[in-house]
C-alpha positions as CSV (number, residue, x, y, z in Angstrom):
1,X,0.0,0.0,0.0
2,X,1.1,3.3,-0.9
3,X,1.7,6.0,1.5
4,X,0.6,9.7,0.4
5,X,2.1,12.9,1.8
6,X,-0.5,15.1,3.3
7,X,-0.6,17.6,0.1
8,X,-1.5,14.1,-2.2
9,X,-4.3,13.3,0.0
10,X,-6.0,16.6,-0.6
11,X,-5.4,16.1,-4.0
12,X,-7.0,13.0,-4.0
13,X,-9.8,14.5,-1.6
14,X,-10.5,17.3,-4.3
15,X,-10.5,15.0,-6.9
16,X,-13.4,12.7,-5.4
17,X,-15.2,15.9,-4.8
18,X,-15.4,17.5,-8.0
19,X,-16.1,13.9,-9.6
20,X,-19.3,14.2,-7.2
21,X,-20.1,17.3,-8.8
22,X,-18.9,16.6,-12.4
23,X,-21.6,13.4,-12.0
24,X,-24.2,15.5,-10.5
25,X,-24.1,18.1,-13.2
26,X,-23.6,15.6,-15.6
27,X,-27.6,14.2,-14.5
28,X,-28.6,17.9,-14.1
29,X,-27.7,18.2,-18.1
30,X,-28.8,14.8,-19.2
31,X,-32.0,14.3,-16.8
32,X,-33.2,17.6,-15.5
33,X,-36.1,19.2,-16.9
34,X,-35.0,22.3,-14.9
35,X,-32.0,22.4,-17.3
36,X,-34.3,22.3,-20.2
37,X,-36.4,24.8,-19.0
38,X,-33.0,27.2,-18.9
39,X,-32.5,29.7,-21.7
40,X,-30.0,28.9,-24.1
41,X,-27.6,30.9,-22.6
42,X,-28.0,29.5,-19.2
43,X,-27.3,26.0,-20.9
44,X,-24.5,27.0,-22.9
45,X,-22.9,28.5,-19.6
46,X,-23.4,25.2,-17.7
47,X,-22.1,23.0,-20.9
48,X,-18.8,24.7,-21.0
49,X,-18.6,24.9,-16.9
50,X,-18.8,20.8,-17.7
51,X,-16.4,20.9,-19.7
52,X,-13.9,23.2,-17.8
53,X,-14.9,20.8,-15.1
54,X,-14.0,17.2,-16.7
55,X,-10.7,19.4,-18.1
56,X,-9.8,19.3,-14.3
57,X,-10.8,16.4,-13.3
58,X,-8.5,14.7,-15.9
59,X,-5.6,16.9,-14.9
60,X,-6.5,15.9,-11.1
61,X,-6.4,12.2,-12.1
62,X,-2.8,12.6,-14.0
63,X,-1.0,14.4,-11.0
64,X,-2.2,11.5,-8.4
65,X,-0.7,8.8,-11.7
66,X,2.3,10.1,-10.8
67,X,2.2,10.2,-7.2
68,X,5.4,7.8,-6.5
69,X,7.0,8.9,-9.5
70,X,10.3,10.2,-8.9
71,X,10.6,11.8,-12.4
């Protein structure tokens, strides 16, 4: 088992949070008739947030790959 420093962990931490709230928009987009009832602009706005948002995510995910990396 691997041993994170304290800074990892948050890393990690942050990274399982916005996951939470990539998902949850994700269901907002896809599910919600709220969303659909949005105006266009409103929907745009929260379309590119998800994206900015899955941007992160993946450079979240890369930095705790190479945890233990000594490069």
């Amino acid at each position: 088992m691997t041993k994170f420093m304290p800074h990892q962990l948050r890393v990690i931490a942050e990274r399982d949070e916005l996951s939470v709230r990539v998902y949850a928009l994700e269901d907002f987009i896809n599910v919600g008739a709220t969303f659909r009832a949005l105006s266009d602009r409103d929907q745009t706005l929260l379309r590119e947030q998800l994206t900015a948002m899955h941007s992160y995510l993946s450079i979240l995910n890369k930095r705790i790959s190479y945890f233990g990396d000594s490069k």
